[in-house]
C-alpha positions as CSV (number, residue, x, y, z in Angstrom):
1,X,56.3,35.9,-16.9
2,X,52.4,35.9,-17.0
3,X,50.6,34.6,-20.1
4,X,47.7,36.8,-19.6
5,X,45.6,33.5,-19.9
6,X,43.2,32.7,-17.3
7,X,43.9,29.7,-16.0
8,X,41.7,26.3,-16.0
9,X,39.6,25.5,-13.1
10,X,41.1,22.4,-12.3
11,X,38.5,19.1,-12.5
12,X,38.7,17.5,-9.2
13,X,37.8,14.0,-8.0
14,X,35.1,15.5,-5.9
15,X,33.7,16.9,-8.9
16,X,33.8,14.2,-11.0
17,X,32.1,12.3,-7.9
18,X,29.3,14.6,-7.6
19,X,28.3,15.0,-11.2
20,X,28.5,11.0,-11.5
21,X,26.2,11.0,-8.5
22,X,23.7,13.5,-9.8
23,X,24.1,12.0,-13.0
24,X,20.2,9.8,-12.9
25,X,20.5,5.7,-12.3
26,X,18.0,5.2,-15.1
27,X,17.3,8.1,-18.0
28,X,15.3,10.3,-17.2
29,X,14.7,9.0,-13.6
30,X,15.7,11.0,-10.2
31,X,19.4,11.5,-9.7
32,X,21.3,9.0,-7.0
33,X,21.7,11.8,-4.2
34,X,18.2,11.9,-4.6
35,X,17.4,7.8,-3.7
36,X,19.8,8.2,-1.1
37,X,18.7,11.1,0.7
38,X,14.9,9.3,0.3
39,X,16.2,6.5,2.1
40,X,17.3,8.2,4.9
41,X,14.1,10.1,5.1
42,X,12.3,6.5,5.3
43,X,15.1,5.8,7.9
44,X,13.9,8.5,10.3
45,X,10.0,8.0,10.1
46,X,8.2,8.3,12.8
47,X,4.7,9.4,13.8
48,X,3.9,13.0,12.7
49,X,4.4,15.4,15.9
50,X,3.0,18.4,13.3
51,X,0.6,17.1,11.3
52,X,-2.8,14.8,12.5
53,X,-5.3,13.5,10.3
54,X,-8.4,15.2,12.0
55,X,-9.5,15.0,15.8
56,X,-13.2,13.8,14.9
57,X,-11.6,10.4,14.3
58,X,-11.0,9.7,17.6
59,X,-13.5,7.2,18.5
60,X,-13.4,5.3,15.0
61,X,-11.4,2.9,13.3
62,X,-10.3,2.2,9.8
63,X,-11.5,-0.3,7.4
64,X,-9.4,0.8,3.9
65,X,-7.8,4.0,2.8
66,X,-5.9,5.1,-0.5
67,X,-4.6,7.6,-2.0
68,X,-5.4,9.3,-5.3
69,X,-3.4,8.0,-8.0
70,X,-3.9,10.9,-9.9
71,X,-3.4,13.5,-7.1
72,X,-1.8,12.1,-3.9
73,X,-2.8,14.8,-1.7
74,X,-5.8,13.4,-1.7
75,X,-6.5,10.3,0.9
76,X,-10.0,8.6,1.1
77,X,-10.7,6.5,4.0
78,X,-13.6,4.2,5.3
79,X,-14.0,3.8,8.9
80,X,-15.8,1.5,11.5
81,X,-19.0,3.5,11.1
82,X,-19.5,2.9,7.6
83,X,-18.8,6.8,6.9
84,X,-16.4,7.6,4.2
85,X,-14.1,10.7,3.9
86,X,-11.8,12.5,1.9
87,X,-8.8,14.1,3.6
88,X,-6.1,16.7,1.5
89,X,-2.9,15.7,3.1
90,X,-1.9,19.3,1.8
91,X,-4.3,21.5,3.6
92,X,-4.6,21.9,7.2
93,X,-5.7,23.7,10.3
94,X,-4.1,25.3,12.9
95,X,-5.0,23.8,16.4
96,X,-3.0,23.9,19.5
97,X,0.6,23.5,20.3
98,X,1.7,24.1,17.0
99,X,0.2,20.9,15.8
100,X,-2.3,21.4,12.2
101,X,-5.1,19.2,11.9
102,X,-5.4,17.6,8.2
103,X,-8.4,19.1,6.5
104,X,-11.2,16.7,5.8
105,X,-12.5,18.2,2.3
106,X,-15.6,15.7,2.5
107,X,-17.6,13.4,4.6
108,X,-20.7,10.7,3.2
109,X,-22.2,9.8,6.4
110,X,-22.6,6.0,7.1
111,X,-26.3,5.7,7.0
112,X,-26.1,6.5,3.4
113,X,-23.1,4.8,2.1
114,X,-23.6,0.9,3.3
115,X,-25.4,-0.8,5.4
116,X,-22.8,-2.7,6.6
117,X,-18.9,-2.6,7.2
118,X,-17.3,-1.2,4.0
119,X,-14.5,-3.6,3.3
120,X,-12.7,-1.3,0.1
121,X,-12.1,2.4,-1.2
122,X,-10.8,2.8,-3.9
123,X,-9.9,6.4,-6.6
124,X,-10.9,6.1,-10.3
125,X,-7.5,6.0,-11.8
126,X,-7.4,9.0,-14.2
127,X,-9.1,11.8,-11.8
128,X,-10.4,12.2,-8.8
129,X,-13.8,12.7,-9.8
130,X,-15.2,9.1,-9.2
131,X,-14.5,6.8,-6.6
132,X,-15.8,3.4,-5.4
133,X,-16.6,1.5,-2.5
134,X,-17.7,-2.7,-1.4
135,X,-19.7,-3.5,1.6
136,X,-20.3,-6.6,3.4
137,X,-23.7,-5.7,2.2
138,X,-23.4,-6.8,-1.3
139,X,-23.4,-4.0,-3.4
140,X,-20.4,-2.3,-4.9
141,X,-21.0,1.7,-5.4
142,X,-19.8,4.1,-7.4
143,X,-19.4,7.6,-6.2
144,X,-19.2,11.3,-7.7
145,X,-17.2,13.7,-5.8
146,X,-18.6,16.6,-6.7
147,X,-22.2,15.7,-5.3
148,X,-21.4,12.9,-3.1
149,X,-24.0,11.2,-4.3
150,X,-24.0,7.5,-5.9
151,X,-23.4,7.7,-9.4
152,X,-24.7,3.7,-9.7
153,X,-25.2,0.5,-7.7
154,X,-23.9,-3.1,-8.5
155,X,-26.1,-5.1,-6.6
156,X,-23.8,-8.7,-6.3
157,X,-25.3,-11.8,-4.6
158,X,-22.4,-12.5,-2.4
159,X,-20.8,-10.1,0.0
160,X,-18.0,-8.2,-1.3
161,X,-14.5,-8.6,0.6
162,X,-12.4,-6.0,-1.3
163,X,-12.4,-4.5,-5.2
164,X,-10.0,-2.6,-7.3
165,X,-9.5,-0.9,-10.5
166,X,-7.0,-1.1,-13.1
167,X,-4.1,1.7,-12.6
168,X,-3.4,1.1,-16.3
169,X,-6.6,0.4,-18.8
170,X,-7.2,2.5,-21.7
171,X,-9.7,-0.1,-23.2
172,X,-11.4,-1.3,-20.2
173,X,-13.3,0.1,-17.5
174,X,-13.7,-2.9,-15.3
175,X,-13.8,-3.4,-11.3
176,X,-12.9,-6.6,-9.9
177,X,-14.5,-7.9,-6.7
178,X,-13.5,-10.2,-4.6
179,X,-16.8,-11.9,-3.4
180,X,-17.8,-14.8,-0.3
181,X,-17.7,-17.1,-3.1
182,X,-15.8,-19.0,-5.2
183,X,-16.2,-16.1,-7.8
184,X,-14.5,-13.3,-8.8
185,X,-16.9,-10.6,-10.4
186,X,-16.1,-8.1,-13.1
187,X,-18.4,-5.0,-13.0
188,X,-18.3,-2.8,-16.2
189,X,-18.7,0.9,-15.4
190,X,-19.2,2.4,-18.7
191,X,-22.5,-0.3,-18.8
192,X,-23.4,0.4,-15.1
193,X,-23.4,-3.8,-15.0
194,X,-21.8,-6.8,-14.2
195,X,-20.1,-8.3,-17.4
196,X,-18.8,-11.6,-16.0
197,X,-17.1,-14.0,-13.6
198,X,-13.7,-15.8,-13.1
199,X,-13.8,-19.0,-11.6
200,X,-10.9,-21.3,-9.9
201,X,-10.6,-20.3,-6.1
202,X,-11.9,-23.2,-3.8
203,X,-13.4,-20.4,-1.5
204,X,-13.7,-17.1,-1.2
205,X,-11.4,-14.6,-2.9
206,X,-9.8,-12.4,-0.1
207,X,-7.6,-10.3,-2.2
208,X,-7.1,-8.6,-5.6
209,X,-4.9,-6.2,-7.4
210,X,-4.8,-5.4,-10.9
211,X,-1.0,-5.2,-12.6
212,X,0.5,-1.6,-12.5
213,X,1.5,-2.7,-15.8
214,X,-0.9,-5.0,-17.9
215,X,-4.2,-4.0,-18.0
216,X,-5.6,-7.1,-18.3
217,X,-3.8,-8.8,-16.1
218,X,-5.5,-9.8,-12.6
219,X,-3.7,-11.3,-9.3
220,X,-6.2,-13.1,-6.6
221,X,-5.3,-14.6,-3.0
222,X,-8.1,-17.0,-2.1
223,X,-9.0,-19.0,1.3
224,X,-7.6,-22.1,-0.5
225,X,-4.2,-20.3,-0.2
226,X,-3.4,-20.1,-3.7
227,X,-2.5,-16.8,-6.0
228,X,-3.6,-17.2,-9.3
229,X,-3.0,-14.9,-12.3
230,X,-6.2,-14.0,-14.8
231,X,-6.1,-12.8,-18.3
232,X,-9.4,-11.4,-18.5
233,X,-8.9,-11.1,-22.3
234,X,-9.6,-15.2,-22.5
235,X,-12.0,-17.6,-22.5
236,X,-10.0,-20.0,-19.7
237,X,-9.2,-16.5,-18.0
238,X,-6.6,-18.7,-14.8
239,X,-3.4,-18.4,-17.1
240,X,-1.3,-19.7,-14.2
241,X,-1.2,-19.9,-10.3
242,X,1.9,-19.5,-8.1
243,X,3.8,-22.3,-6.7
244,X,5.6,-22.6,-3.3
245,X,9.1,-23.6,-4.4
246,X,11.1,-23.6,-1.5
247,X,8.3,-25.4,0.7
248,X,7.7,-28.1,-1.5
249,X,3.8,-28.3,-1.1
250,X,1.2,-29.6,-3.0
251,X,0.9,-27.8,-7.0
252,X,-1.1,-25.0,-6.5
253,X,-0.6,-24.1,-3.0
254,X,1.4,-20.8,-2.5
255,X,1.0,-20.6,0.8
256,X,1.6,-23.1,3.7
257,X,-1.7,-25.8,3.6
258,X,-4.5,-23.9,2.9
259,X,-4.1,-20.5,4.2
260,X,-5.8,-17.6,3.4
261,X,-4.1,-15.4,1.1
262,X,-5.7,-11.9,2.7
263,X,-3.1,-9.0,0.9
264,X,-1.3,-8.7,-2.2
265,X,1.0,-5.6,-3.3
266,X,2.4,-5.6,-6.6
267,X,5.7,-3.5,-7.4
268,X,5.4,-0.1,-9.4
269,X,6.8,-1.6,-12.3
270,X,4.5,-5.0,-12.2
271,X,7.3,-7.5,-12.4
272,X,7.0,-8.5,-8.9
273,X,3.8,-9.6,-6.3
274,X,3.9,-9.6,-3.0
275,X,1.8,-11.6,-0.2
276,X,0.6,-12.3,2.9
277,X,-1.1,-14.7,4.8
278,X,-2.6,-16.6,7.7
279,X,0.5,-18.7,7.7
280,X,2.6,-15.7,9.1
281,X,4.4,-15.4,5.8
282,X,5.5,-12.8,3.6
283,X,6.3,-13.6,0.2
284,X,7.5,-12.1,-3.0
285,X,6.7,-14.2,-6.1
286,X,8.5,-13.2,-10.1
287,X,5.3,-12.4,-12.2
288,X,6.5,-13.4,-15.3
289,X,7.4,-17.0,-14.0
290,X,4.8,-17.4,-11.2
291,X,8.3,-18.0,-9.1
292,X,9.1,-17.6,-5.0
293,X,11.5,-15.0,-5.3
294,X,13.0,-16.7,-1.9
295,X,13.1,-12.9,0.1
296,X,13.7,-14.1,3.7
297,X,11.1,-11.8,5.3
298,X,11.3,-12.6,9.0
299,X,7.7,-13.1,10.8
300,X,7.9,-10.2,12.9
301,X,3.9,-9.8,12.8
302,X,1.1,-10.8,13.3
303,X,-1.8,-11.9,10.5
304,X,-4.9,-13.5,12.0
305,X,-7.7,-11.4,11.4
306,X,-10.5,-12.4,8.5
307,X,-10.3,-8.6,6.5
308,X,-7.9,-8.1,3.7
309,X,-4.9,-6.3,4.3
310,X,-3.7,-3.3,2.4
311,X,0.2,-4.1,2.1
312,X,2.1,-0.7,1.1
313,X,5.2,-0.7,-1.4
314,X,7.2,2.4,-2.0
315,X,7.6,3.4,-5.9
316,X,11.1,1.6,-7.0
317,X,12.0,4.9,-8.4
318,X,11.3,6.8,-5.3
319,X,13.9,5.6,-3.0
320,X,17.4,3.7,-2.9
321,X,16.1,1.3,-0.9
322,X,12.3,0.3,-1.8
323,X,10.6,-0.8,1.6
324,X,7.5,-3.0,1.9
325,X,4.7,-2.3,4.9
326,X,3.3,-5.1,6.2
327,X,0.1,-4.1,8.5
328,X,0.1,-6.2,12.0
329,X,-2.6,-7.3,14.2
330,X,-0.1,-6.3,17.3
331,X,-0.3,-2.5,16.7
332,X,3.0,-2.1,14.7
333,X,3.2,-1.4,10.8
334,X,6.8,-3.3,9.7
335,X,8.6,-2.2,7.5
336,X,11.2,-4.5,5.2
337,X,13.3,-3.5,2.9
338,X,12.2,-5.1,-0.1
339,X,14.5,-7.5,-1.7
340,X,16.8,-8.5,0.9
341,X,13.8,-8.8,3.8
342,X,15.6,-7.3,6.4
343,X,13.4,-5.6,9.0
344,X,14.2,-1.7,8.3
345,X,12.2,-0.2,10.7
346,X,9.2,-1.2,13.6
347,X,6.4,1.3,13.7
348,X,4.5,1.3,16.5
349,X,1.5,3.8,17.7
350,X,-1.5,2.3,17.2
351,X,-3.8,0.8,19.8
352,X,-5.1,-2.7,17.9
353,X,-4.7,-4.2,14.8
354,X,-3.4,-2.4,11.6
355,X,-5.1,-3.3,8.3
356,X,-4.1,-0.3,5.8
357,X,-0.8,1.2,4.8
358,X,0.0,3.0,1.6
359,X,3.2,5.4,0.9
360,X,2.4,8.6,-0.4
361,X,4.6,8.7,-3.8
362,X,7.3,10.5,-3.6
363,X,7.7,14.5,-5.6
364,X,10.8,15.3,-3.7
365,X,12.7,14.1,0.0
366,X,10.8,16.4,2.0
367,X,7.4,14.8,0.7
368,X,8.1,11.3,2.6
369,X,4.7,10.3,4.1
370,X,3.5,6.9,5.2
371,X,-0.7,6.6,5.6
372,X,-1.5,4.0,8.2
373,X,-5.3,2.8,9.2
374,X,-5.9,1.2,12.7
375,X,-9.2,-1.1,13.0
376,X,-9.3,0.6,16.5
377,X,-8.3,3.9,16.2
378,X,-7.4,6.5,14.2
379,X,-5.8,7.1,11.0
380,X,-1.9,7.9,11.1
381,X,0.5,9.6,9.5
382,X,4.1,9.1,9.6
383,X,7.1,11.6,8.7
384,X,10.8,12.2,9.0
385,X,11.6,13.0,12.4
386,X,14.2,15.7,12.7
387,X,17.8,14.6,12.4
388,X,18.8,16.5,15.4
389,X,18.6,15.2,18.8
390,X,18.6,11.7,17.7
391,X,16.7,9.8,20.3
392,X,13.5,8.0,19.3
393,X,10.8,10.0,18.8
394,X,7.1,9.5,21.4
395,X,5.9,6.4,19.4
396,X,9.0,4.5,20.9
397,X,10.3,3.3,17.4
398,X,12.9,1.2,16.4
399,X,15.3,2.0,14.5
400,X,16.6,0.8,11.0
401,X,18.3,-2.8,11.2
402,X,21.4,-4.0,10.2
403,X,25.7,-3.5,10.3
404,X,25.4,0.2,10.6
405,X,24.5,0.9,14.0
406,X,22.2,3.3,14.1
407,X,21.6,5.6,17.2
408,X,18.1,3.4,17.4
409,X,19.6,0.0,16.6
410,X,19.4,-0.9,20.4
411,X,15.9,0.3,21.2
412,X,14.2,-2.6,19.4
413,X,13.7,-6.3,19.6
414,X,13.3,-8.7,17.2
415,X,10.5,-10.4,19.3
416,X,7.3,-11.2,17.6
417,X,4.7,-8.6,17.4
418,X,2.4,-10.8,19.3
């Protein structure tokens, strides 16, 4: 005899799966489906077949490029010719065969931003009405985007190898450049001068980044191969440098001998650094111990060139699988899978050396886009291939490494990227 009760939708262990998987790893962060479905996205990259970053480019190279913390639409690149421009990721132009050319919003033309090559771009932090650029000849500019006109000049005595800007500081508005000499200077931009120096490489400083996390906190790679740690808060600023601990080299060395440390990356949430250098290594180092972290990053490129290199690291919260990009002189962007170092995935388009790549930061699966600058050619961009069909796409890419045997996994070597 009926009850006249409806009855209870059963709970079934698929439910209970799928709300435990939507249920966020951290609070408040993206759900797990989410990572996942990320990492497979950064699986399938491969070079855009619907998007290019403007035709004009054609005939020059790239020195830096970054995109806007603030707004990541925005990409600002210098190239070969000393010209500087600012691209929206977001806005395009139809052109032929269904392809859409990446709009570029603004151009400074390279007689009037250096006189020689720009080695650094970089986006004020907060908005994307200032942003900066260092030269080879000395001088360290500040731009406004609304006139494209200098907004001030540091004049430096040394030349300039790359600069950056603190992500984080509220009470500071300082820009670190990384000079020919043994110095690194700090420009002040609310005084329009330099305040002062940090000295303790034997050598020129070939790399900086500012912690994601600290604002006061300052990592350097020099030519004397170490990576020291400054808090610019103190009178003795060097509060520690890095030591090789599986290599057992001299104290103070991070690298192999003396190599140039020439590209630094630090994680999104500042606890780890990561480097390269002219010894062919790859290393991630424990910030709050100075620590090797011991990642076995196979050399798979290349690293001989005198420019810094811009290493990109995906946001730890944007994917299951955070991937570091190491730029190559062969042609091929690498990317590794952060803390295990196994070689996810081979890129491979450009013509010459690679020395930028940055991840755009991920809003949602679909927005996966990897930024790559060529010293030779043009800028890339890099996007999910479709799932269907499989096969590689024209760039001849590998595919992701490892146990799971991908429909790529037999396409690609592991032979250098000489």
């Amino acid at each position: 005899m009926a009850s006249g009760r409806t009855p209870k939708a059963a709970t079934t262990t698929t439910t209970i799966l799928l709300e435990r998987e939507m249920e966020p790893a951290v609070p408040g962060g993206p759900n797990r489906l989410h990572l996942q479905r990320a990492a497979l996205q950064y699986a399938r990259l491969d070079i855009s077949v619907k998007r290019t970053i403007g035709s004009h480019t054609a005939h020059t190279g790239c020195t830096w490029l970054e995109l806007a913390p603030s707004d990541p639409r925005f990409l600002l690149v210098a190239r070969t010719d000393r010209s500087l421009s600012i691209y929206d990721l977001d806005d395009q132009v139809e052109q032929f065969n269904n392809m859409r050319s990446i709009r570029r919003v603004a151009v400074i033309a390279g007689d009037l931003a250096h006189e020689a090559r720009v080695t650094a771009v970089q986006w004020f932090p907060f908005d994307t009405g200032l942003f900066t650029s260092s030269s080879t000849d000395c001088n360290l500019k500040v731009w406004d985007t609304a006139s494209l006109k200098a907004a001030f000049v540091f004049r430096l005595e040394d030349q300039i190898h790359t600069h950056a800007l603190s992500p984080v500081a509220t009470t500071h508005a300082l820009i670190a450049a990384a000079t020919d000499a043994s110095l690194i200077r700090l420009c002040d931009l609310k005084s329009g001068a330099p305040t002062h120096s940090l000295k303790g490489h034997k050598g020129a400083t070939a790399s900086l980044q500012w912690s994601p996390a600290h604002e006061f906190l300052l990592a350097s790679g020099g030519a004397d191969g170490t990576i020291r740690f400054w808090d610019i808060r103190k009178a003795n600023a060097c509060i520690w440098t890095t030591n090789h601990s599986s290599a057992r080299v001299a104290a103070h060395m991070s690298h192999y001998g003396s190599s140039k440390v020439n590209g630094l990356a630090f994680t999104s949430d500042g606890l780890s650094l990561a480097s390269i250098g002219h010894d062919q290594r790859l290393q991630l180092w424990s910030v709050m111990s100075g620590d090797n972290r011991q990642v076995p990053y196979a050399p798979h490129f290349v690293n001989r060139g005198d420019a810094t290199l811009r290493l990109g690291v995906t946001r730890l919260g944007d994917t299951a699988r955070p991937l570091l990009a190491c730029p190559s002189d062969g042609g091929a962007v690498l990317l590794y899978e952060l803390w295990t170092g196994n070689l996810a995935k081979r890129l491979k388009a450009h013509l010459g050396r690679v020395g930028c790549a940055a991840f755009r930061p991920v809003a949602a699966a679909s927005d996966v886009q990897l930024v790559t600058g060529g010293v030779d050619d043009p800028v890339l961009l890099w996007e999910p291939r479709e799932a269907a069909g499989g096969g590689g796409g024209p760039s001849g890419l590998s595919g992701p490494s490892g146990p799971s045997g991908s429909d790529d996994a037999d396409r690609w070597s592991d032979d250098g990227d000489d």
